[in-house]
C-alpha positions as CSV (number, residue, x, y, z in Angstrom):
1,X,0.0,0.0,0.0
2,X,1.0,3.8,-1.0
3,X,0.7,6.0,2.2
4,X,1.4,10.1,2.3
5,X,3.5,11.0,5.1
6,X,4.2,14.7,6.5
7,X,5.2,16.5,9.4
8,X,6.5,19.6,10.8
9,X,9.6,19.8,12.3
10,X,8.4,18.9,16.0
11,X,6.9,15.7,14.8
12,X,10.4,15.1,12.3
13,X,11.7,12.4,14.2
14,X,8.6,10.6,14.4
15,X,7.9,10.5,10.7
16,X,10.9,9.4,10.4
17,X,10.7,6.3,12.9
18,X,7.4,5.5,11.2
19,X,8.6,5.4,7.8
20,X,11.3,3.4,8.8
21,X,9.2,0.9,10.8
22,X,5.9,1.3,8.7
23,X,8.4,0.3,5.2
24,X,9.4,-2.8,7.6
25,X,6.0,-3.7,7.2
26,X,5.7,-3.7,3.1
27,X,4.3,-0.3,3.4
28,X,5.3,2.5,0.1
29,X,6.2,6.0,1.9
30,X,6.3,9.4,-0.1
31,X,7.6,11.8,2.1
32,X,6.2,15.5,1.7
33,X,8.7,16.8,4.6
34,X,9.7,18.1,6.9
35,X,13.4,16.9,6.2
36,X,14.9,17.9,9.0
37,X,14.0,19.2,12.8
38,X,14.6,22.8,11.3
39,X,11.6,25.4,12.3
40,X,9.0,25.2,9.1
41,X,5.3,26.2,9.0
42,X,3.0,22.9,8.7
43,X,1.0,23.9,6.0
44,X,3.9,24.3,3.7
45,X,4.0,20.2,4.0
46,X,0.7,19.4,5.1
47,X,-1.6,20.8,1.8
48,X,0.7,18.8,-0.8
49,X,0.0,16.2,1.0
50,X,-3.6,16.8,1.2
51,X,-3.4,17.9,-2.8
52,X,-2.0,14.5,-3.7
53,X,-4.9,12.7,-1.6
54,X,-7.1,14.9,-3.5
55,X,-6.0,13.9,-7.1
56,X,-6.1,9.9,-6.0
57,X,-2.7,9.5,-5.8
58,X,-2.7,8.1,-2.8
59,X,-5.7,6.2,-0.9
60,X,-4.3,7.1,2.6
61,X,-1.6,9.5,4.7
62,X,-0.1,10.2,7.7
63,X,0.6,13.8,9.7
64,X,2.0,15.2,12.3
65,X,3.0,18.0,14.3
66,X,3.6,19.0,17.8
67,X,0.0,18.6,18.8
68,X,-1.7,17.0,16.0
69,X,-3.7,19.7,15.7
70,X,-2.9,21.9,13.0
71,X,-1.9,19.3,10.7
72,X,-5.3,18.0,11.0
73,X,-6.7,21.8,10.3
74,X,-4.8,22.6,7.3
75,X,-5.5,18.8,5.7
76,X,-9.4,19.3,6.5
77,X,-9.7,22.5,4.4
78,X,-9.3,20.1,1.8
79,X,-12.7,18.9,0.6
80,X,-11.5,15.8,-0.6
81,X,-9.9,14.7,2.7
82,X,-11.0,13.8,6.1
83,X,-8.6,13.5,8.8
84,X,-8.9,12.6,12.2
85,X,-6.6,13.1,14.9
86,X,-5.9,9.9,16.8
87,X,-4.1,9.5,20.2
88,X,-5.1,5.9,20.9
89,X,-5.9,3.1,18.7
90,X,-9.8,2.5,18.9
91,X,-9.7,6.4,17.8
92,X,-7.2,5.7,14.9
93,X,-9.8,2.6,14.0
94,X,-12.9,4.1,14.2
95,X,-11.5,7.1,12.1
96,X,-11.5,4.6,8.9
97,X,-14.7,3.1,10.1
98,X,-16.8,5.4,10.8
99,X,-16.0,8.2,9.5
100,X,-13.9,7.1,6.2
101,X,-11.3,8.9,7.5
102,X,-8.5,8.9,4.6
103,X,-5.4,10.7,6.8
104,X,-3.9,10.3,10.6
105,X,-2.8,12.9,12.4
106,X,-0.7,12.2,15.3
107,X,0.7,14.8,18.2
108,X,4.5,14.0,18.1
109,X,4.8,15.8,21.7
110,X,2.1,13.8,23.4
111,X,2.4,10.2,22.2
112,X,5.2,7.6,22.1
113,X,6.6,6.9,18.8
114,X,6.0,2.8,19.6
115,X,2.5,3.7,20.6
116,X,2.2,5.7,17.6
117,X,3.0,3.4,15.6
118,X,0.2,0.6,16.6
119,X,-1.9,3.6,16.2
120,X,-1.1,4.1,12.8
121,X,-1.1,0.5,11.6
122,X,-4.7,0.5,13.5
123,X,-5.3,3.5,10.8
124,X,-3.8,1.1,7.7
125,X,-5.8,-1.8,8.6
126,X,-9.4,-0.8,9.8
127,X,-12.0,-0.6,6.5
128,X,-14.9,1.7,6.3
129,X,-17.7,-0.1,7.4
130,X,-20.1,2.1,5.2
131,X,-24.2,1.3,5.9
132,X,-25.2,4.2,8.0
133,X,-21.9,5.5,7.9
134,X,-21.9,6.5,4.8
135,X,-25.0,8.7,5.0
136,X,-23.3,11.2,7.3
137,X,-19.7,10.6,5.8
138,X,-21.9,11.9,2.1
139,X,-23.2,15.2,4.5
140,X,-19.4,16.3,5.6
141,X,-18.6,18.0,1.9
142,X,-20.1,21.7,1.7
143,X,-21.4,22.3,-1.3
144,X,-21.7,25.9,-2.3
């Protein structure tokens, strides 16, 4: 599977452990940045990613910062993604099947990059379960 990965550089380190251990696994990263731990402004890295998600070229991502919050901000401006921020794996889970989520965000300052990691592969491996969830997944686009 093809997965989009981004960060900032608080959550740098992280990305990087996950792409190691997440390629370990049979996983295809593309890395949007950040490269390095240097000071950059998540949005720079987070709307390519979201772009890319938006064209199809990839199914699912993966992004971070500090808190997980603005990572998740900038990527849901996107009307083509839906991305929920995870901190445990039952979140990470019910993200993809519930809500169809189609990109993780993860805080890099609030969760262990182990522990991250089970929550990301809960991300990779739960399916939409569609039925009634697919009603109010249909709803979340605004339409204008």
């Amino acid at each position: 599977m093809n997965v989009a990965i981004a960060c900032d550089h608080a959550a740098y380190d992280l990305k990087e452990f996950l792409k190691s251990e997440l390629s370990t696994r049979g996983y295809s990263l593309k890395d949007f940045g950040a490269y390095s731990s240097e000071s950059v402004d998540y949005p720079d890295n987070i709307h390519p990613l979201s772009e890319a998600i938006e064209r199809g070229e990839f199914l699912l991502g993966i992004i971070a910062c500090g808190s997980g919050n603005g990572a998740a901000i900038t990527a849901n401006k996107h009307q083509g993604v839906r991305a929920c921020m995870a901190w445990n794996t039952e979140l990470a889970a019910l993200g993809r099947q519930h809500n169809d989520a189609n990109v993780l965000s993860l805080s890099a300052r609030f969760i262990a990059k182990e522990y991250a990691l089970e929550i990301a592969l809960a991300f990779l491996t739960a399916q939409f379960e569609g039925g009634r969830h697919a009603n109010r997944v249909n709803k979340i686009p605004v339409n204008k």
